[in-house]
C-alpha positions in Angstrom: -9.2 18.2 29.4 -7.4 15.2 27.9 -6.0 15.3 24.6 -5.0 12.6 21.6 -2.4 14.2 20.1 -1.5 13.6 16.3 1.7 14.9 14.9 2.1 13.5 11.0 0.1 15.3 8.6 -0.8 12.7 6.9 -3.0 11.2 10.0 -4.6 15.3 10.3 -6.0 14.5 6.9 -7.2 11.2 7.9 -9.0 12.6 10.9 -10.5 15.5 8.9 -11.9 13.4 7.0 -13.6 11.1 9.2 -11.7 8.2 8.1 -9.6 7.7 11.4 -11.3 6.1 14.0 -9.2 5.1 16.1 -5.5 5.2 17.4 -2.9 2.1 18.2 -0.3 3.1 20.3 3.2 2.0 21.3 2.8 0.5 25.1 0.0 0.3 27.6 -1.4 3.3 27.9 -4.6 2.0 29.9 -3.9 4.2 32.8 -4.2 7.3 30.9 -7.2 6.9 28.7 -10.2 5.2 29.5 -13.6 4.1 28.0 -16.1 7.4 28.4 -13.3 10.2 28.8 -13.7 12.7 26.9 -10.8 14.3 25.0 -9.8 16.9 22.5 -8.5 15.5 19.2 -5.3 17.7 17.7 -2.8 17.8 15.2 -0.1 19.7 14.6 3.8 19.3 14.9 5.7 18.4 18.2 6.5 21.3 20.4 4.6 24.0 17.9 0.9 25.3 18.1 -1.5 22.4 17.6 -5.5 22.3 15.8 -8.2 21.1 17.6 -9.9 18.7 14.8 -13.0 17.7 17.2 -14.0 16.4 20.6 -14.5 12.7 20.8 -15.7 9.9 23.4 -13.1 7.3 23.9 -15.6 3.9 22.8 -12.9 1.3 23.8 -9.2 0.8 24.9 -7.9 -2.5 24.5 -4.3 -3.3 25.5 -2.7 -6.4 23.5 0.6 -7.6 21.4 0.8 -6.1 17.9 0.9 -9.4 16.5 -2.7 -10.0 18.1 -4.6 -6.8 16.6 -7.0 -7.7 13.5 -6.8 -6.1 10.1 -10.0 -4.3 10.8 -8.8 -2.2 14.0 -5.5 -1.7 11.9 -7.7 -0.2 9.2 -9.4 1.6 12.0 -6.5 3.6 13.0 -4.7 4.0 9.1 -7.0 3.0 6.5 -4.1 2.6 4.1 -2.4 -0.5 6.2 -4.0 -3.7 6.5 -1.1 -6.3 8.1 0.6 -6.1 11.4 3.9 -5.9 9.6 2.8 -2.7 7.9 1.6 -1.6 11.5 4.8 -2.2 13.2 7.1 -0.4 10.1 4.6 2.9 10.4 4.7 2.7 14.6 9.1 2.2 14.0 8.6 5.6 11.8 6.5 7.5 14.6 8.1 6.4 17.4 11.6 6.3 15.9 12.7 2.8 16.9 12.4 -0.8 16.0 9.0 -2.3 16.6 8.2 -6.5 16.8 5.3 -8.3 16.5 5.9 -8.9 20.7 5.5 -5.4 21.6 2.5 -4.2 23.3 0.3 -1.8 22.1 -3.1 0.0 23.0 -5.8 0.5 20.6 -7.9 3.3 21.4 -11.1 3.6 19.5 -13.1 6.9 19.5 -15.7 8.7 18.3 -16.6 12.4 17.1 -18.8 14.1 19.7 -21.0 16.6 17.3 -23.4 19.0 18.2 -27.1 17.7 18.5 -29.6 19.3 15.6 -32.5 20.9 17.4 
């Protein structure tokens, strides 16, 4: 089983409450998640016990410069950012390093997978 991992608690909220829908990350990460995988979504601290928020579908993974992602997939993946400047200071804090408008990064949009009503 695959697995998006989320460590701040800030993004746990934003996936318990449905308003995270996706996920930009730092590099190409096409090789390791894929359109129709299937993956456990969790958050929790690095290197402690992590909780499984839901299962999701990966809908679409899309590998491009920062600079070129749109203010609606930015929303997508914090719904309190909007530019590409604000996405590349909150990436610098996660990742712990400087991050330009020229770096690559993945966007990963997913959905919840919920149990069907009968």
């Amino acid at each position: 089983m695959y697995a998006l991992n989320f460590y701040s608690p800030i993004v746990a909220d934003q996936l318990r409450s449905r308003r995270k829908t996706a996920t930009i990350r730092l590099g190409d990460k096409s090789h390791k998640y894929r359109k129709g995988m299937v993956v456990q979504v969790l958050a929790g601290p690095r290197f402690s016990p992590r909780a499984k928020i839901f299962d999701a579908v990966i809908d679409k993974v899309e590998v491009k410069a920062l600079a070129e992602l749109s203010p609606r997939e930015i929303e997508h993946d914090n719904p309190e950012l909007k530019r590409t400047e604000e996405m590349a200071t909150f990436l610098g804090q996660l990742y712990n390093r400087e991050v330009s408008a020229e770096d690559t990064v993945t966007v990963i949009r997913f959905s919840e997978i919920r149990a069907a009503n009968p």
